[in-house]
PDBQT receptor file of N, H, CA, C and O in Angstrom, charges set to zero:
ATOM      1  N   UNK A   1     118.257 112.954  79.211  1.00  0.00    +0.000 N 
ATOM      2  CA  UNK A   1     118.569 112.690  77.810  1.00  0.00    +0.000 C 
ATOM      3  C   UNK A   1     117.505 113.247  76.877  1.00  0.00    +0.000 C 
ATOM      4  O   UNK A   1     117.498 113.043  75.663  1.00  0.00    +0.000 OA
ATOM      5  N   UNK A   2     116.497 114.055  77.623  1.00  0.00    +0.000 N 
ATOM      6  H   UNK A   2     116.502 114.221  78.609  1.00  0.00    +0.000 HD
ATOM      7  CA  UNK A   2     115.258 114.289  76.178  1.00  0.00    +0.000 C 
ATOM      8  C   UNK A   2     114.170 113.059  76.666  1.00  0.00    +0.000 C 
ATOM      9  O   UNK A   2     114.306 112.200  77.537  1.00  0.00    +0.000 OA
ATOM     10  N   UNK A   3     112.920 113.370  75.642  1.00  0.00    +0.000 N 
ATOM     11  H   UNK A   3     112.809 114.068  74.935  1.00  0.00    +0.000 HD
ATOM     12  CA  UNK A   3     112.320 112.191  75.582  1.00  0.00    +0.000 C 
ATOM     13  C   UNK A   3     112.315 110.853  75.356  1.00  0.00    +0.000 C 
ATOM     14  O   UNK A   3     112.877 110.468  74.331  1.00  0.00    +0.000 OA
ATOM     15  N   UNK A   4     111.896 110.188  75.955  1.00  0.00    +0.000 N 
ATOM     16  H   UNK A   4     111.439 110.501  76.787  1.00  0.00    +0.000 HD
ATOM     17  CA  UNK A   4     112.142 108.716  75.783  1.00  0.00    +0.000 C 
ATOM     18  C   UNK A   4     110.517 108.029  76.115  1.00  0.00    +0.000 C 
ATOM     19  O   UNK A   4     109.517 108.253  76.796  1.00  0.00    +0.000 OA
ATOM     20  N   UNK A   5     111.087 107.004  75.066  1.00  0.00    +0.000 N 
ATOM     21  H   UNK A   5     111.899 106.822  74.513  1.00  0.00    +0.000 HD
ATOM     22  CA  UNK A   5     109.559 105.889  75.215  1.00  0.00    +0.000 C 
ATOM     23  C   UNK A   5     109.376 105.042  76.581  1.00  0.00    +0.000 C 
ATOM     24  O   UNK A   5     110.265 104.328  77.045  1.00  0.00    +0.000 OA
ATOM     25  N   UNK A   6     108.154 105.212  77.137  1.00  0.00    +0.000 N 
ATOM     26  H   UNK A   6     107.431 105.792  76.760  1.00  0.00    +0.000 HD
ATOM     27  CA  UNK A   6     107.668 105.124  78.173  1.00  0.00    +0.000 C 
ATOM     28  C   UNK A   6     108.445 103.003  78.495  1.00  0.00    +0.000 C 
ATOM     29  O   UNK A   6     108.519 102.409  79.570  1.00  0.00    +0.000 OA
ATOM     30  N   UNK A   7     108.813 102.538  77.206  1.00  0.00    +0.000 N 
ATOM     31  H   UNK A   7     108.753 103.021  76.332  1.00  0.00    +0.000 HD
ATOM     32  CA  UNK A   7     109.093 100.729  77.603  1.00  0.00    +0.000 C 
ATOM     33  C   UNK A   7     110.769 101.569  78.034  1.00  0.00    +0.000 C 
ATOM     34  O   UNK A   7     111.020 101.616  79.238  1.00  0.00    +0.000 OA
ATOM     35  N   UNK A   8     111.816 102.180  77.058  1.00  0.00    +0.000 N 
ATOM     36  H   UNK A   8     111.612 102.141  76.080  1.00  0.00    +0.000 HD
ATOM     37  CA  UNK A   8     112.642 102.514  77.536  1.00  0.00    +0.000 C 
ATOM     38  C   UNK A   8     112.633 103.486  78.969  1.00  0.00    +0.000 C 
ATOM     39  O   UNK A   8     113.667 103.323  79.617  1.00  0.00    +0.000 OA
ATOM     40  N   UNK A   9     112.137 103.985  79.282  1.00  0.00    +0.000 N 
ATOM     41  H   UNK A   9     111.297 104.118  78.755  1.00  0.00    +0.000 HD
ATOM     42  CA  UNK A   9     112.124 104.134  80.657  1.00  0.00    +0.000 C 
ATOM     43  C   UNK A   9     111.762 103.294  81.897  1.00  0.00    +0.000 C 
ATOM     44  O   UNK A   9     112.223 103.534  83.013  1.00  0.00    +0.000 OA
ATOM     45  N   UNK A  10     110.766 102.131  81.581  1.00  0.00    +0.000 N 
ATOM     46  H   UNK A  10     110.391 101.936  80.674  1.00  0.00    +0.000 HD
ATOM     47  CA  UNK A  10     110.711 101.066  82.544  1.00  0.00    +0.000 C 
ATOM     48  C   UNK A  10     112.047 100.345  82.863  1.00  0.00    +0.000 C 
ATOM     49  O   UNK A  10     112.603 100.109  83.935  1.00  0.00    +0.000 OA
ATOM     50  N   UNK A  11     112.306 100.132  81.856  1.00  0.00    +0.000 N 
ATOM     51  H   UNK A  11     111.855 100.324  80.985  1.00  0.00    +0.000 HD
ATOM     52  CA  UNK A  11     113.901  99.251  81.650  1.00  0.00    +0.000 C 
ATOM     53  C   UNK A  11     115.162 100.053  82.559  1.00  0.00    +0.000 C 
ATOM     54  O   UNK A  11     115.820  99.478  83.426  1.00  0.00    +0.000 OA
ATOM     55  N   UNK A  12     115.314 101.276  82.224  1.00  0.00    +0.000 N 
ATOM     56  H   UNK A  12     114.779 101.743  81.519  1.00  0.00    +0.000 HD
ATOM     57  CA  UNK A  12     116.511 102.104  83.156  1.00  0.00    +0.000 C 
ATOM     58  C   UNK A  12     115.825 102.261  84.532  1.00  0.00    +0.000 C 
ATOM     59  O   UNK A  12     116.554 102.398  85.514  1.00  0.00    +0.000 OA
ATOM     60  N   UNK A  13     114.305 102.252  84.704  1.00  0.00    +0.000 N 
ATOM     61  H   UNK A  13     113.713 102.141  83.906  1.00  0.00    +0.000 HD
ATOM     62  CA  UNK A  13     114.308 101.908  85.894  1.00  0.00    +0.000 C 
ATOM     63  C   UNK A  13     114.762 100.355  86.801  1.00  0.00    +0.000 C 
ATOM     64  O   UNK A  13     115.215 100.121  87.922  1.00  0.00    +0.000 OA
ATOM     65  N   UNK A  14     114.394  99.608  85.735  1.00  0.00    +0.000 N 
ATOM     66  H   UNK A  14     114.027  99.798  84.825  1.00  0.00    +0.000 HD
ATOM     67  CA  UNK A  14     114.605  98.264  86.196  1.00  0.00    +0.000 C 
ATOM     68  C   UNK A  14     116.403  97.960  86.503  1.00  0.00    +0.000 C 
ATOM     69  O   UNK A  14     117.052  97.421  87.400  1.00  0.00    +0.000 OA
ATOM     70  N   UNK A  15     116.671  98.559  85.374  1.00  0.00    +0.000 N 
ATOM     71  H   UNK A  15     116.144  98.997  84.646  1.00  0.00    +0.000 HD
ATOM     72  CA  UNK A  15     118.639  98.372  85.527  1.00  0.00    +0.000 C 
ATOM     73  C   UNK A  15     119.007  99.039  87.032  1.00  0.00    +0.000 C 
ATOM     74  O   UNK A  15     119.675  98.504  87.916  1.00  0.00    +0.000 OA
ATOM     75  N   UNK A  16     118.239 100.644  87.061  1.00  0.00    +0.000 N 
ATOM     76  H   UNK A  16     117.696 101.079  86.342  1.00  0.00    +0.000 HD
ATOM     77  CA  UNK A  16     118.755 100.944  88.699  1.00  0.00    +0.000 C 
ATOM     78  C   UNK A  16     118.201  99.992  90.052  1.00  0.00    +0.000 C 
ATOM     79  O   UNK A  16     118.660  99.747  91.168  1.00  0.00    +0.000 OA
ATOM     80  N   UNK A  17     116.915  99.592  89.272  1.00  0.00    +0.000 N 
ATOM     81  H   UNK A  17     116.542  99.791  88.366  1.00  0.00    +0.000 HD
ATOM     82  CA  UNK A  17     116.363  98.493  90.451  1.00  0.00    +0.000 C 
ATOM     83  C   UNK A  17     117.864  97.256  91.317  1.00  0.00    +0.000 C 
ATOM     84  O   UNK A  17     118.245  97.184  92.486  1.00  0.00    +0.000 OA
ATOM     85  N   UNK A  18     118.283  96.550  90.138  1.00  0.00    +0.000 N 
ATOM     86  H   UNK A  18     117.974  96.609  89.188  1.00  0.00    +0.000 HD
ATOM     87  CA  UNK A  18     119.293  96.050  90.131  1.00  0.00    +0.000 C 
ATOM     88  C   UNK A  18     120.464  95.916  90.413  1.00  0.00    +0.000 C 
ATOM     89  O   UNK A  18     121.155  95.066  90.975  1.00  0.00    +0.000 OA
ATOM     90  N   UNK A  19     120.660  97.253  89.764  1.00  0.00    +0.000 N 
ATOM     91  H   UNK A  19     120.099  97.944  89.308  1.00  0.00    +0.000 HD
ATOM     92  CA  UNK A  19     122.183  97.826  90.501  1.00  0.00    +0.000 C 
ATOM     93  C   UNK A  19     122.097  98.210  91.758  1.00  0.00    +0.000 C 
ATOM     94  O   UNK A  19     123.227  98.274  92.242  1.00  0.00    +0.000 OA
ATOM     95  N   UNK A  20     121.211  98.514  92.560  1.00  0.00    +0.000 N 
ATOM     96  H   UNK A  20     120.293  98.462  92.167  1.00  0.00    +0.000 HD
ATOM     97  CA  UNK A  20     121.257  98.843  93.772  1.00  0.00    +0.000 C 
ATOM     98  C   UNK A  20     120.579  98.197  94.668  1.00  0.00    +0.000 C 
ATOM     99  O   UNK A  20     120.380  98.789  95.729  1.00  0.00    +0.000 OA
ATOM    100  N   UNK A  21     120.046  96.841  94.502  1.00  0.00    +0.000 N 
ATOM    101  H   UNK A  21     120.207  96.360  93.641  1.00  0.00    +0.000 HD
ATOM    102  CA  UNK A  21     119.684  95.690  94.924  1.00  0.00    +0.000 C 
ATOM    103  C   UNK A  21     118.671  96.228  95.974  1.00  0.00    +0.000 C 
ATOM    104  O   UNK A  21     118.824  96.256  97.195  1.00  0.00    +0.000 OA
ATOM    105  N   UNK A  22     117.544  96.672  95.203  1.00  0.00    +0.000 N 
ATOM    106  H   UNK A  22     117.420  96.650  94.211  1.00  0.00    +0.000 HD
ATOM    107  CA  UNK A  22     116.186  97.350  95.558  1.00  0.00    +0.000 C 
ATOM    108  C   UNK A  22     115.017  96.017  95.221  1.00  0.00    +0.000 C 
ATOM    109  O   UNK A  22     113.954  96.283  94.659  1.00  0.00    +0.000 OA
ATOM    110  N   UNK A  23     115.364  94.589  95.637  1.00  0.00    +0.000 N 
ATOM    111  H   UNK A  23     116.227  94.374  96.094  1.00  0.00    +0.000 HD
ATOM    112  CA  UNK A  23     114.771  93.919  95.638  1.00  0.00    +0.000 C 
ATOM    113  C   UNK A  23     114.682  93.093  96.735  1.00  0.00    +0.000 C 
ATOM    114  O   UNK A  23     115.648  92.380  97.007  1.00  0.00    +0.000 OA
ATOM    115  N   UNK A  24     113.542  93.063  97.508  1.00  0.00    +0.000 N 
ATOM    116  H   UNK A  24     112.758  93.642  97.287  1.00  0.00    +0.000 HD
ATOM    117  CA  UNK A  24     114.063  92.139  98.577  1.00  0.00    +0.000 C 
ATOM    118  C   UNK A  24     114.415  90.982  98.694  1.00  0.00    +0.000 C 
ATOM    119  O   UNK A  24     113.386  90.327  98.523  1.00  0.00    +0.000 OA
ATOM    120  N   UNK A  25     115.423  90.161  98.925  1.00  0.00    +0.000 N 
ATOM    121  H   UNK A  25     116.258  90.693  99.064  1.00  0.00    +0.000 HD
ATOM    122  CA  UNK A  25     116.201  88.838  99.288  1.00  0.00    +0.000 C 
ATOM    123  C   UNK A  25     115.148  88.037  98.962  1.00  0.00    +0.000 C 
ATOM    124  O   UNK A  25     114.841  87.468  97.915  1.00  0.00    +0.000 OA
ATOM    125  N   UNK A  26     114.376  88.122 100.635  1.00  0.00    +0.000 N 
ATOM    126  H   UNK A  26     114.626  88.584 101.485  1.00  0.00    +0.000 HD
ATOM    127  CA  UNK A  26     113.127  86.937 100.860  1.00  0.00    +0.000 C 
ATOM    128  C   UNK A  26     112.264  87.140  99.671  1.00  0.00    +0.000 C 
ATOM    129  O   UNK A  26     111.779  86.087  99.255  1.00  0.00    +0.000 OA
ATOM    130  N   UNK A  27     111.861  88.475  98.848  1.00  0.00    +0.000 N 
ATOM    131  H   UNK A  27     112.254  89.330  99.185  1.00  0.00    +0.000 HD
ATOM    132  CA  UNK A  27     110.274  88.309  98.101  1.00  0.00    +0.000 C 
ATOM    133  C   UNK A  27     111.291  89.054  97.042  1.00  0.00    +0.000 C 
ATOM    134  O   UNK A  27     111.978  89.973  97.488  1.00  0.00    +0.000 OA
ATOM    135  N   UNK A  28     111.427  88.637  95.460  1.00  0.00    +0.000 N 
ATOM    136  H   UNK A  28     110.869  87.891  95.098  1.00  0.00    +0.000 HD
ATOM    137  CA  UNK A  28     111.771  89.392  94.783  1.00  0.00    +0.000 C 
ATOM    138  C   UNK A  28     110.653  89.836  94.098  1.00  0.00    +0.000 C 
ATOM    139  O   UNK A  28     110.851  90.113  92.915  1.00  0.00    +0.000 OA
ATOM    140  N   UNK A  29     109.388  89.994  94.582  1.00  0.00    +0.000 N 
ATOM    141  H   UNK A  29     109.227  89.769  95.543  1.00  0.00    +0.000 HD
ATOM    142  CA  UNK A  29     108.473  90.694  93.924  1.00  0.00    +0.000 C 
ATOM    143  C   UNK A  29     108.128  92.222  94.757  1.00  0.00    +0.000 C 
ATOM    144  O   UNK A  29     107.492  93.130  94.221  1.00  0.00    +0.000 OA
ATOM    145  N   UNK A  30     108.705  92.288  96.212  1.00  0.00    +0.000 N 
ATOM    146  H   UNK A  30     109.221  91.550  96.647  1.00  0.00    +0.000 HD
ATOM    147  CA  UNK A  30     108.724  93.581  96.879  1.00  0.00    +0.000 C 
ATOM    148  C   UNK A  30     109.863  94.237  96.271  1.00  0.00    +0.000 C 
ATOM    149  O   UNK A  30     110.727  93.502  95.793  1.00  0.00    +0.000 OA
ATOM    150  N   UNK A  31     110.042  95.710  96.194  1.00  0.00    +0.000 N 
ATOM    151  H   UNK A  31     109.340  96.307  96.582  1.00  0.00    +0.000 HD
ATOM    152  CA  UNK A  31     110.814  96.437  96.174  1.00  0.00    +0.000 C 
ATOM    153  C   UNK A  31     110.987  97.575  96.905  1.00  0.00    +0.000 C 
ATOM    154  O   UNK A  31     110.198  98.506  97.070  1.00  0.00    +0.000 OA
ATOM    155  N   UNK A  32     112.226  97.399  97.381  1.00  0.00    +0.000 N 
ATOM    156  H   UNK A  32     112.867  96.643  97.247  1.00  0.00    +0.000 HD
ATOM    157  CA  UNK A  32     112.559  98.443  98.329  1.00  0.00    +0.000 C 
ATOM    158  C   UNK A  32     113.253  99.935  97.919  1.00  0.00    +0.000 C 
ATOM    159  O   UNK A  32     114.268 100.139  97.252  1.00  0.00    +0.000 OA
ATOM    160  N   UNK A  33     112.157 101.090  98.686  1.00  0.00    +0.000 N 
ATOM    161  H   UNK A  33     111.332 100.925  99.227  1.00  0.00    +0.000 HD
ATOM    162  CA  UNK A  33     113.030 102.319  98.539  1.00  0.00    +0.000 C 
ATOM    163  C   UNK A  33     114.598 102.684  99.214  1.00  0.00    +0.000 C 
ATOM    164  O   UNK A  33     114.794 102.578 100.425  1.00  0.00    +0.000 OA
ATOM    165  N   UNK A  34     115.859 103.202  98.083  1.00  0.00    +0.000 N 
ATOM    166  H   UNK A  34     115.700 103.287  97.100  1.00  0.00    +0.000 HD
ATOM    167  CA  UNK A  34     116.574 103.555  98.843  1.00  0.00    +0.000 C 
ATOM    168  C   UNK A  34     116.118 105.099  98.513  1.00  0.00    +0.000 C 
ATOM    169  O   UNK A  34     115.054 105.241  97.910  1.00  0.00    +0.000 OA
ATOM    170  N   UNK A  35     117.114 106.630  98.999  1.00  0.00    +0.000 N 
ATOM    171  H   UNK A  35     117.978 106.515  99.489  1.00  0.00    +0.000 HD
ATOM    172  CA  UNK A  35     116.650 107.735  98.740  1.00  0.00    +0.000 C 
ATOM    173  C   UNK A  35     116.253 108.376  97.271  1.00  0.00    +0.000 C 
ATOM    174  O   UNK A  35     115.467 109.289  97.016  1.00  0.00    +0.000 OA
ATOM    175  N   UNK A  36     116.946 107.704  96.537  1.00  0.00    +0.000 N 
ATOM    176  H   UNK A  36     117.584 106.963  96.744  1.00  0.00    +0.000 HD
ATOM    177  CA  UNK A  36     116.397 108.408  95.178  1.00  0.00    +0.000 C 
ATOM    178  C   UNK A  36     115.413 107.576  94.599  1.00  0.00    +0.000 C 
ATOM    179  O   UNK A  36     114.721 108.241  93.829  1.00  0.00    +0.000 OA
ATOM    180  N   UNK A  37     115.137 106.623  94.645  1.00  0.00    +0.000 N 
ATOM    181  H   UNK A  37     115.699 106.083  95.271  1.00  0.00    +0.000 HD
ATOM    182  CA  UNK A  37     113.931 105.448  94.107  1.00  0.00    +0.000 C 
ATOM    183  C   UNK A  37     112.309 105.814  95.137  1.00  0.00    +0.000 C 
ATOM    184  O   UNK A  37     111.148 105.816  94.729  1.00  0.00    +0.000 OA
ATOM    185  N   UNK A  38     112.827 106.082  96.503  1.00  0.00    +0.000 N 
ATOM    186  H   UNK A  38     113.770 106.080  96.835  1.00  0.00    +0.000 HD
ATOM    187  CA  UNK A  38     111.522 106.769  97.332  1.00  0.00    +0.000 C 
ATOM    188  C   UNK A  38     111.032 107.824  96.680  1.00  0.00    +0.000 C 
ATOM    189  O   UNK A  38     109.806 107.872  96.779  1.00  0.00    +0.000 OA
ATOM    190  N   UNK A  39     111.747 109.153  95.715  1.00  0.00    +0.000 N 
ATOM    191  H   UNK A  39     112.743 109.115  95.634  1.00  0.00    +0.000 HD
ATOM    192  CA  UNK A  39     110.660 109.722  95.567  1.00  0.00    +0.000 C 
ATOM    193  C   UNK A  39     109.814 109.784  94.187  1.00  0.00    +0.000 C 
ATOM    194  O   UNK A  39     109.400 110.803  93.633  1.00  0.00    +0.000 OA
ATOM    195  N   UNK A  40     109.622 108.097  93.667  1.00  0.00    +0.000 N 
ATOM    196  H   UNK A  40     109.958 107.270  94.118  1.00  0.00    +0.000 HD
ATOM    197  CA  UNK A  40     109.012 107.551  92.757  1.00  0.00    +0.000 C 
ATOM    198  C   UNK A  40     107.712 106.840  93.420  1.00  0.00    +0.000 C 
ATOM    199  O   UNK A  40     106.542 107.126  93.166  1.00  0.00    +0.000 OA
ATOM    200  N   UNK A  41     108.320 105.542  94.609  1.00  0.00    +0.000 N 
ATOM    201  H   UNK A  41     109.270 105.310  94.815  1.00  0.00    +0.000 HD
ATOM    202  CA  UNK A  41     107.610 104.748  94.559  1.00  0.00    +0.000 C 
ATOM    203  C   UNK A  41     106.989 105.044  96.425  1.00  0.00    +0.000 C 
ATOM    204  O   UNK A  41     106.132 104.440  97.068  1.00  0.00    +0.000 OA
ATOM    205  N   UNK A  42     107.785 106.096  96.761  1.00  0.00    +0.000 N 
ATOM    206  H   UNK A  42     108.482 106.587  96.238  1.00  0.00    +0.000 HD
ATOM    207  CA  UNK A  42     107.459 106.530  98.416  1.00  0.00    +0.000 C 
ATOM    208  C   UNK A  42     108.398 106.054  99.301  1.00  0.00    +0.000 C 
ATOM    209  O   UNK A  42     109.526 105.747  98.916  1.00  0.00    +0.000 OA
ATOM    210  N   UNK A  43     108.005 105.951 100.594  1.00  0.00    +0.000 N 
ATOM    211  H   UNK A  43     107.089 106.200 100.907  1.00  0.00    +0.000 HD
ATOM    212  CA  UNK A  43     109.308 105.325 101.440  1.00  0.00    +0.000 C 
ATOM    213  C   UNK A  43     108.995 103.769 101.983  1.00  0.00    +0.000 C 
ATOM    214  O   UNK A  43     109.792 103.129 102.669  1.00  0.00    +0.000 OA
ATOM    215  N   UNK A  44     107.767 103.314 101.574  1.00  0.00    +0.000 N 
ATOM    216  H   UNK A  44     107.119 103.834 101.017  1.00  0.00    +0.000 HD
ATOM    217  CA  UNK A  44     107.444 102.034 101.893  1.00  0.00    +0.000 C 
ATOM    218  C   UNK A  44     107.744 101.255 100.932  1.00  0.00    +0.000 C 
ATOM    219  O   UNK A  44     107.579 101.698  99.796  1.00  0.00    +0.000 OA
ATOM    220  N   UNK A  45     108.209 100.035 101.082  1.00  0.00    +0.000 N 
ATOM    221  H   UNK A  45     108.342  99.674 102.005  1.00  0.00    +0.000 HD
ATOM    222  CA  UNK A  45     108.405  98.672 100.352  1.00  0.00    +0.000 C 
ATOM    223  C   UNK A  45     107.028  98.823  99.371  1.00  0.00    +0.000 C 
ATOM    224  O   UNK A  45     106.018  99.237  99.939  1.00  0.00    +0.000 OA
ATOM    225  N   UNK A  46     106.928  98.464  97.733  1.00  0.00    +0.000 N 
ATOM    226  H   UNK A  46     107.748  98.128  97.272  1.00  0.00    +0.000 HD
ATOM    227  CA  UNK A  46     105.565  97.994  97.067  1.00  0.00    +0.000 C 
ATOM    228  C   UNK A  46     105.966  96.818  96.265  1.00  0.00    +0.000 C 
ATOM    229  O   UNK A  46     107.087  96.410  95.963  1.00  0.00    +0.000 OA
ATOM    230  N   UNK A  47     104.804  96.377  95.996  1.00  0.00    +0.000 N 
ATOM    231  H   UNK A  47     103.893  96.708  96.242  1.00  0.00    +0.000 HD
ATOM    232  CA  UNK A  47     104.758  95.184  94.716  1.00  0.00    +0.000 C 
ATOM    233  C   UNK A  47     104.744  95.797  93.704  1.00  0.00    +0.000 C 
ATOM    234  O   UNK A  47     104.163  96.769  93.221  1.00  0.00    +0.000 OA
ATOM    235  N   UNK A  48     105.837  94.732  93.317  1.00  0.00    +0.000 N 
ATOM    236  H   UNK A  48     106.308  93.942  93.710  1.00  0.00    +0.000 HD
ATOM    237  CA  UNK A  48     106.433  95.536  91.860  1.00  0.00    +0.000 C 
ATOM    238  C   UNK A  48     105.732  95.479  90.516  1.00  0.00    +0.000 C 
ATOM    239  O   UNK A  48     106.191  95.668  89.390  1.00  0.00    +0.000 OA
ATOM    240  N   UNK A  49     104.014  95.050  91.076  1.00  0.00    +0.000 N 
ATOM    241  H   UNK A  49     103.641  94.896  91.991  1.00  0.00    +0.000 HD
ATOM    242  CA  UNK A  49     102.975  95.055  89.720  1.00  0.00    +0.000 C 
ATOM    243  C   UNK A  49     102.486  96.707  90.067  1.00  0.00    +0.000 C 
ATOM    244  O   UNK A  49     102.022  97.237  89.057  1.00  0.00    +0.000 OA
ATOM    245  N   UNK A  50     102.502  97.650  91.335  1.00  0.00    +0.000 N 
ATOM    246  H   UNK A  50     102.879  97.220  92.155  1.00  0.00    +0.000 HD
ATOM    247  CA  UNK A  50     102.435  98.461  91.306  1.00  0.00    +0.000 C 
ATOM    248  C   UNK A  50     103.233  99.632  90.813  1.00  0.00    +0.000 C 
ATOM    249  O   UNK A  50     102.871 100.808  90.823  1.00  0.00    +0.000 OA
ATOM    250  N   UNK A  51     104.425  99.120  90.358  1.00  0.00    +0.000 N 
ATOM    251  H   UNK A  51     104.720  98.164  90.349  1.00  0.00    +0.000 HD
ATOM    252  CA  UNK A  51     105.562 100.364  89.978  1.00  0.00    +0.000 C 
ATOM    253  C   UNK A  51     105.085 101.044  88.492  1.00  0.00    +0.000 C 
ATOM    254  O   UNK A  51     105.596 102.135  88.242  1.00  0.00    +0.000 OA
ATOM    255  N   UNK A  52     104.257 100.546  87.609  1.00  0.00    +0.000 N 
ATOM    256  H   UNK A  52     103.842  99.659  87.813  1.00  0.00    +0.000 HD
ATOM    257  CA  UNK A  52     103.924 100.925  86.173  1.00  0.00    +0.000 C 
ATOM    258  C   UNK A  52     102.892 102.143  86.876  1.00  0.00    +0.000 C 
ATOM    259  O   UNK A  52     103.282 103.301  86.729  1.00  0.00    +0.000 OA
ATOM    260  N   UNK A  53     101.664 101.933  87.592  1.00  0.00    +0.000 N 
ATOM    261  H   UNK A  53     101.347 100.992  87.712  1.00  0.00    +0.000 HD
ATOM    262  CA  UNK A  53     101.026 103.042  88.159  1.00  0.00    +0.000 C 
ATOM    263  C   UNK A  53     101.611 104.343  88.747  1.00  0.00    +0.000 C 
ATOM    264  O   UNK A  53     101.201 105.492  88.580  1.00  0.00    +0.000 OA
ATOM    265  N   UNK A  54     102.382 104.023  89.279  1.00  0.00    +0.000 N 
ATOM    266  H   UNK A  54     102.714 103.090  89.415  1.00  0.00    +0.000 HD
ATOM    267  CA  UNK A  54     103.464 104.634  90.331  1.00  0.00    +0.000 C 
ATOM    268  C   UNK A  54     104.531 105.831  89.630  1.00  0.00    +0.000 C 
ATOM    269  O   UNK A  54     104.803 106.922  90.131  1.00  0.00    +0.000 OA
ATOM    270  N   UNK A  55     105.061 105.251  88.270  1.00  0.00    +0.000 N 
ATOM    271  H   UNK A  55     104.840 104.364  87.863  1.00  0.00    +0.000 HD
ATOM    272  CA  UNK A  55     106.012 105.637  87.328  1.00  0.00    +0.000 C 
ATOM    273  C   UNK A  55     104.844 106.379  86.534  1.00  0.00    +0.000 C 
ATOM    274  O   UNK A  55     105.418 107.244  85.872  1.00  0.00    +0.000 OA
ATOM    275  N   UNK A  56     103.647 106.436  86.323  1.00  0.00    +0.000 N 
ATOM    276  H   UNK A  56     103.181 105.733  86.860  1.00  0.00    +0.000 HD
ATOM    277  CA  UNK A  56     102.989 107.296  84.769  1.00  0.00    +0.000 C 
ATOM    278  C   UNK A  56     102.544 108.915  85.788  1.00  0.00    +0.000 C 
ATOM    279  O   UNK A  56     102.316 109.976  85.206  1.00  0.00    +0.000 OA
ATOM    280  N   UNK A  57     102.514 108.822  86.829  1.00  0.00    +0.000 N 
ATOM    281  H   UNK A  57     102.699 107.960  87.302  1.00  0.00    +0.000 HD
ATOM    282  CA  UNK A  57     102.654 109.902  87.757  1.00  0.00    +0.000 C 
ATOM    283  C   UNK A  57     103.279 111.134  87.149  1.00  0.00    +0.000 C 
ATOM    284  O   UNK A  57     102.826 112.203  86.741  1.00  0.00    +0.000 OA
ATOM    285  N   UNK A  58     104.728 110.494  87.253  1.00  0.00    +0.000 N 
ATOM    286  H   UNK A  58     105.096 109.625  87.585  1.00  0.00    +0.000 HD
ATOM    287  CA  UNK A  58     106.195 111.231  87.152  1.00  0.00    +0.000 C 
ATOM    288  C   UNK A  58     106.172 111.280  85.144  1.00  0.00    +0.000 C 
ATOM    289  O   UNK A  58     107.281 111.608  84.722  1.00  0.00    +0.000 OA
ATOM    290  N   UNK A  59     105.417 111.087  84.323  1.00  0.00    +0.000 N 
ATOM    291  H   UNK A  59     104.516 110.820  84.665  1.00  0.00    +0.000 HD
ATOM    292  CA  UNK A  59     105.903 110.685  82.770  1.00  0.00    +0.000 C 
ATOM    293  C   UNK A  59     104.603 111.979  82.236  1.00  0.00    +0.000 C 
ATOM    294  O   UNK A  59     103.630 112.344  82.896  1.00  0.00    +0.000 OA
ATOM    295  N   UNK A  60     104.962 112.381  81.050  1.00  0.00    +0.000 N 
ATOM    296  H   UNK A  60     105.753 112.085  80.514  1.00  0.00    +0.000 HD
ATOM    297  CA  UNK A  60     104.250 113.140  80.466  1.00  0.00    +0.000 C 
ATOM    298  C   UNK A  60     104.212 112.475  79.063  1.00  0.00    +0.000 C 
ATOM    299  O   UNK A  60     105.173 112.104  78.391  1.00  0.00    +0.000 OA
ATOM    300  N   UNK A  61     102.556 112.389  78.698  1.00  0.00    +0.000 N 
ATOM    301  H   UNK A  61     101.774 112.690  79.244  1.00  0.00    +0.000 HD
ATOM    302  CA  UNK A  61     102.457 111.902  76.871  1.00  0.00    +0.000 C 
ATOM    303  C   UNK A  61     103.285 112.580  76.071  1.00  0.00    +0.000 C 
ATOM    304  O   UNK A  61     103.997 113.542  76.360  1.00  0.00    +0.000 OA
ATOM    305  N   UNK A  62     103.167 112.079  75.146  1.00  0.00    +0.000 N 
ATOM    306  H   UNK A  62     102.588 111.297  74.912  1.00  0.00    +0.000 HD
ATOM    307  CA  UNK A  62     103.793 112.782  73.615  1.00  0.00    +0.000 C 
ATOM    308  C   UNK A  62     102.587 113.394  73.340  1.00  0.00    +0.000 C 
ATOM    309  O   UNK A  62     101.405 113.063  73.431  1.00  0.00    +0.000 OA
ATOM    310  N   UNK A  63     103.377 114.671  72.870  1.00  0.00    +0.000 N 
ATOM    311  H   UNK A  63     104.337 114.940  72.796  1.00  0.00    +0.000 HD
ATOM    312  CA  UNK A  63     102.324 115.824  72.484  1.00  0.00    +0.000 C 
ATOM    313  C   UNK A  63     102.427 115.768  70.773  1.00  0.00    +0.000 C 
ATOM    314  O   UNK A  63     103.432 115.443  70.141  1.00  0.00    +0.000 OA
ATOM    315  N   UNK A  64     101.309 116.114  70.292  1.00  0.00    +0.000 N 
ATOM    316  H   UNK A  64     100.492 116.378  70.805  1.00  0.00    +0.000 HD
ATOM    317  CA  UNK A  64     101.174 115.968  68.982  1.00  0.00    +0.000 C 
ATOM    318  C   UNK A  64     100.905 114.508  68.362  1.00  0.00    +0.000 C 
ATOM    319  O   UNK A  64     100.778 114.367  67.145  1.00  0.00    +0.000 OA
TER     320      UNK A  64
């Protein structure tokens, strides 16, 4: 869609989190990779206080 603000992009990540029930049952603070979410967060399960680190990787500032 173009640029977008770094809170609106947490959020559409969080909606796909959801929709594809990338949370584990037992811990809803793990999150699990399926194939397109692995090549954000890798192929191992993380804590989801790590996904903001994880996501500024993949994001570029606003220039100017």
């Amino acid at each position: 869609e173009g640029p977008m603000p770094r809170t609106e992009i947490v959020k559409k990540v969080w909606e796909y989190i959801k929709a594809h029930n990338l949370q584990s049952p037992e811990n809803k603070k793990l999150l699990l990779p399926d194939e397109k979410f692995s090549a954000i967060i890798g192929n191992a399960p993380i804590d989801m206080f790590a996904l903001p680190k994880l996501l500024s990787a993949h994001l570029k500032k606003k220039e100017g």
